[in-house]
N, C-alpha and C positions, 0 to 999 in steps of 0.2 A: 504493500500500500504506500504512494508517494504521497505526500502532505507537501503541498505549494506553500515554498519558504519567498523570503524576502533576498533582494540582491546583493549580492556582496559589499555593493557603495554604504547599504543604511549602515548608519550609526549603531554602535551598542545597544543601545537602551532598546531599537527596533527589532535589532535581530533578537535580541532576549526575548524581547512579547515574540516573535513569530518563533521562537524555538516553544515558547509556551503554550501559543496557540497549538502547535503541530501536533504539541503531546496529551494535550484533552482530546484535539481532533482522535490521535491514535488509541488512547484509552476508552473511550467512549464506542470505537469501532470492535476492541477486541476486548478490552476489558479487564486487561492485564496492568501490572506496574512497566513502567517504560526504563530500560536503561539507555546510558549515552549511544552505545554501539548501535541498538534496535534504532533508538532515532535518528541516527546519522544515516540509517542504510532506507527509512523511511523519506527521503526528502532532504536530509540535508547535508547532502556529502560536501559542501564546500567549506562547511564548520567541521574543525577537529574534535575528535570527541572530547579532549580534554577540556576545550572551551567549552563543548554542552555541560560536562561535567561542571564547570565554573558557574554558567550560569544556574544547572539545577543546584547549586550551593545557594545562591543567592537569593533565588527563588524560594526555595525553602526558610530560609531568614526570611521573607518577607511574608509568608505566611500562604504561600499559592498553591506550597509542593509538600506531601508528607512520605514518610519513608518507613517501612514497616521494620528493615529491621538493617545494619550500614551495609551489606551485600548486594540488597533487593535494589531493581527499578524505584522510580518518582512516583507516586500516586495523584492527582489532581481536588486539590479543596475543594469545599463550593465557593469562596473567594476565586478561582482560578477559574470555574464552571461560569460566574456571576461574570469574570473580564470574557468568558469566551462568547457569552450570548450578547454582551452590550456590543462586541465584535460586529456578531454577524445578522442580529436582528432586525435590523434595515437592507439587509443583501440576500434578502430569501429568496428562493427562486426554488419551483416546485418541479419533479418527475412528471414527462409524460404518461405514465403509467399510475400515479396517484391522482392526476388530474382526470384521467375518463373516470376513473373510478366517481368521482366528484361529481362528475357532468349529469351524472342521473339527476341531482337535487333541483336542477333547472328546468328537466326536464317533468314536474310535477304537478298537473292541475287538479287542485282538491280544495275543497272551502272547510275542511276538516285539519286546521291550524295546527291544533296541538299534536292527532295524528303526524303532519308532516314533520313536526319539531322534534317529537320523538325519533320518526326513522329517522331525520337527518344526523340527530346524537348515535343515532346507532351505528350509520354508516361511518361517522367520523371516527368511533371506539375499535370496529372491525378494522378501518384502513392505518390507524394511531396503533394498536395494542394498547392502549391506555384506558383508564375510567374519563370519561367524560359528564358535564356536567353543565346546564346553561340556565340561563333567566330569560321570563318572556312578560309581556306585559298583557294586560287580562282585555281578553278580544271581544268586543258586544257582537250584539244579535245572534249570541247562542242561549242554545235551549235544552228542555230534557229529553231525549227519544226513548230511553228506556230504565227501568227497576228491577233491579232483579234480587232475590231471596233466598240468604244460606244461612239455616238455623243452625243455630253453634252449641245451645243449651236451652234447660226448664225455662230460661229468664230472658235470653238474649240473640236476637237474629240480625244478622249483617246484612245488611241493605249495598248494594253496589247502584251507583248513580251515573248512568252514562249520558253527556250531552253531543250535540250534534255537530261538537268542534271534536269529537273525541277525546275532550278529558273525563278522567273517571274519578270517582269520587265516594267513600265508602264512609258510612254512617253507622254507628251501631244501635239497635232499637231494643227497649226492655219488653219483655211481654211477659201474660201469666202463667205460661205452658210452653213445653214444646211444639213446637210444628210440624205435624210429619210432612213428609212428602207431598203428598195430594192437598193439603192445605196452602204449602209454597207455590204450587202451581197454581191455583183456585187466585189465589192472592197476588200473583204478578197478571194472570187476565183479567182482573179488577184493574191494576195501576195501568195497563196498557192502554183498557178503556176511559179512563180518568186522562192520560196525554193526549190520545190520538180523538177521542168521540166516537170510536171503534169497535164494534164486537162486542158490544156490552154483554156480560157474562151473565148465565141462568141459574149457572149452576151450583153459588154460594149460599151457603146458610147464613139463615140474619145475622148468626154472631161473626161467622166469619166477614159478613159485609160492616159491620159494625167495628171488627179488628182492621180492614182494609181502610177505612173514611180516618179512623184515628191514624194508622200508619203514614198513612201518605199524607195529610195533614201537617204532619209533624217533620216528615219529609220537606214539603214545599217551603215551609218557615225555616227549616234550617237551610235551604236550597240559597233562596232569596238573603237572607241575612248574610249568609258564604259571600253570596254572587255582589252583592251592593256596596261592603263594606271590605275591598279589595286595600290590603294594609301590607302585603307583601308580596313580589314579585314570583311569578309560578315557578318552581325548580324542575328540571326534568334531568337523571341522575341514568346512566347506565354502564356498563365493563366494569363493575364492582371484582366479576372473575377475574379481570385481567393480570390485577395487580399480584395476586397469587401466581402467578407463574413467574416473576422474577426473582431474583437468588436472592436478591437484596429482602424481600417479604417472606421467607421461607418458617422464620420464627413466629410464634403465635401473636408472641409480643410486638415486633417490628409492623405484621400487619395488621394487627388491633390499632396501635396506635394511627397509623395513616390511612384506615377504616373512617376512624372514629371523625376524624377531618370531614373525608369525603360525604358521613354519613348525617353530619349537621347541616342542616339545611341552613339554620342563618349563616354559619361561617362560610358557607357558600353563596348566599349572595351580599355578603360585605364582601368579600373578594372580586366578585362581579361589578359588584357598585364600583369597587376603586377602579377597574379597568373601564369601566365609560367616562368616568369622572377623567382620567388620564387620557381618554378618546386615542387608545392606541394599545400594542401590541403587548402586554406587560409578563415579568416573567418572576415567582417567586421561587428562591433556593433554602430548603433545608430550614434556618433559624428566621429566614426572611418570614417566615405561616405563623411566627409565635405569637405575631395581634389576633390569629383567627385560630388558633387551637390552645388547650390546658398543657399538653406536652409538645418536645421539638419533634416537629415530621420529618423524618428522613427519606422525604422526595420534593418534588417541584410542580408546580403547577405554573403551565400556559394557559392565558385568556386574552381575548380581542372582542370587542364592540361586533352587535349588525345593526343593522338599521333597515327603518321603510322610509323611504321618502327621502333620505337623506338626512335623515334624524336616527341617532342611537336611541335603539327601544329594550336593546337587551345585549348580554355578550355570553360567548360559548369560551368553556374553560377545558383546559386537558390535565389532569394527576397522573403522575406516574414518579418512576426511580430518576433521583437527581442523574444516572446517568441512562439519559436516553438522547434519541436521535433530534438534538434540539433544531438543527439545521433543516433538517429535512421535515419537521415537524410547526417550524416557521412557516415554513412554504404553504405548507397544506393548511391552517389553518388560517390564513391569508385570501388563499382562493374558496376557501369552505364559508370562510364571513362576506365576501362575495357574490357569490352564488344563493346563499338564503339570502340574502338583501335582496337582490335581484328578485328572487321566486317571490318571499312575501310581501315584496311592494304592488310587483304585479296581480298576485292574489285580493289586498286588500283592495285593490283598484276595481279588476273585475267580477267581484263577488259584490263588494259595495259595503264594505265591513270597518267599522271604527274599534278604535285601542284606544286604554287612557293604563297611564303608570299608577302606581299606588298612591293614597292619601288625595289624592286628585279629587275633588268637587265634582259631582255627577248628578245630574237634575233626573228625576224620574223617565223623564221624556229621552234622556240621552242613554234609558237602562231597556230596551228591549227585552224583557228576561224569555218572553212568552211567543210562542207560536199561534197558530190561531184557535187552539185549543185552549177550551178553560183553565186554569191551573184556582179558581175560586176553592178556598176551603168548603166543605160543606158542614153541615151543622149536623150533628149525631142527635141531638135531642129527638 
């Protein structure tokens, strides 16, 4: 593997940063500690290795390069990781073969928002290896299409809530009994008929009509109170597997703790928040996450703004091991905040569809929750 050094004319000081660049680029590729020899046959035959030697001294005194044991190759900080991304972080440039993969996301017409935003995190975690993770901002003129009912116990049944952007939404309900089977079904042809005006069902008993007007009742006010009082930006989270396959997470410990990161939703969107606020490409290492976690995570997180309209509405983030493919990982994440920019400005254009961020002031008239079907409580008395 060559690593592009600097010319013989730069100065000290430059060749030292590009013999340091060379040996993150190298480490990062193979993953090994680097000695002068390896880096000299890597790119930089016109430095003697004695001088690499010099300079991985020095480097080391300043805190870039650590050394496991005086025998062993140089290993790379994340000080040294932190000069190699502020390096290259404006000089991304993507693989033709990461980019078709991409091209799909452009290619998507669907007025089912959150659907898209999900596959889009998916596709980014399969082409990354990485957990991924983004914020969106809460899209009107959606509504409910469907209820549906999984009794869990004597006391308590889970209600799943799907609207017509495809976000779901899961509630938990108390009741007096269990529900078998034929009562859960009996009870979602009740809630279908209550959304759509549809198919009104023959076949319930007064109590069981009785147990459906309370449920879904209690449904639609928690629905409405959810849908109105938008105080945090929506997360959509996925490659939680991923991070388990690196060596660096192999311990229970190592990956609990940079779990627990990924798995807090507000520390993920105060990290989101900083990168719109910054309106650019932003990248934390290692002790950099210690404003948004209780322990130090021993990895990195990439994030970058999208936008509709030319307004940031949200930003997509990447986790993974401080050593991953940051370069190539710029790239793609670059052309990925593009391409969903591109898809849902055009979506919200031709569907006809409004967004507002959270805390945002919203007049009833600006809250469409309803389709043309009732969503009226009804009265049990």
């Amino acid at each position: 593997m060559k690593v592009p050094v600097a010319s013989k004319k730069s100065h000290k000081s430059s060749r030292e940063k590009q013999v340091l660049l060379g040996l993150v680029e190298f480490y990062l590729n193979t993953g090994k500690p680097v000695g002068s020899h390896t880096l000299q046959g890597a790119g930089f035959d016109n430095i003697s290795s004695a001088t690499i030697r010099n300079y991985f001294a020095n480097l080391e005194q300043e805190g870039y390069l650590s050394q496991q044991h005086a025998s062993s190759g140089r290993i790379p900080t994340n000080k040294a990781f932190r000069l190699y991304t502020e390096e290259y972080i404006d000089a991304a440039v993507i693989a033709p073969e990461d980019e078709k993969v991409l091209q799909a996301l452009r290619q998507v017409e669907t007025r089912e928002i959150a659907s898209y935003l999900q596959y889009a995190a998916e596709t980014l975690s399969q082409l990354s290896n990485q957990a991924v993770f983004l914020s969106a901002p809460r899209f009107d003129q959606d509504y409910l299409v469907e209820l549906k009912l999984v009794s869990i116990d004597h006391s308590r049944c889970l209600c799943v809530l799907v609207t017509g952007f495809g976000i779901i939404q899961t509630e938990i309900l108390y009741v007096n009994k269990k529900l078998n089977a034929f009562t859960v079904k009996r009870l979602e042809l009740y809630f279908h008929w209550r959304l759509t005006g549809l198919d009104k069902p023959t076949s319930l008993t007064k109590e069981e009509e009785l147990l459906g007007q309370k449920m879904y009742n209690e449904l639609m006010v928690r629905y409405i109170v959810g849908y109105s009082n938008f105080t945090d930006e929506e997360v959509y989270r996925t490659g939680f597997s991923k991070l388990a396959t690196y060596a660096d997470y192999q311990t229970p410990t190592s990956l609990a703790v940079n779990l627990a990161l990924f798995e807090d939703a507000q520390s993920m969107r105060l990290l989101l928040r900083d990168c719109m606020k910054h309106n650019r490409l932003k990248v934390w290492i290692g002790e950099d996450l210690l404003p948004f976690s209780t322990e130090t995570p021993t990895c990195s997180v990439l994030a970058i703004p999208y936008r509709i309209n030319q307004h940031n509405v949200g930003a997509i983030g990447i986790l993974g091991p401080v050593q991953m493919p940051y370069r190539r990982l710029f790239g793609i994440l670059k052309v990925f905040s593009e391409y969903i920019s591109e898809t849902l400005t055009r979506h919200v254009f031709k569907f006809k569809l409004s967004f507002r961020q959270p805390h945002r002031a919203t007049s009833e008239k600006e809250l469409p929750l309803f389709n043309h079907s009732s969503f009226l409580l009804e009265d049990k008395r």
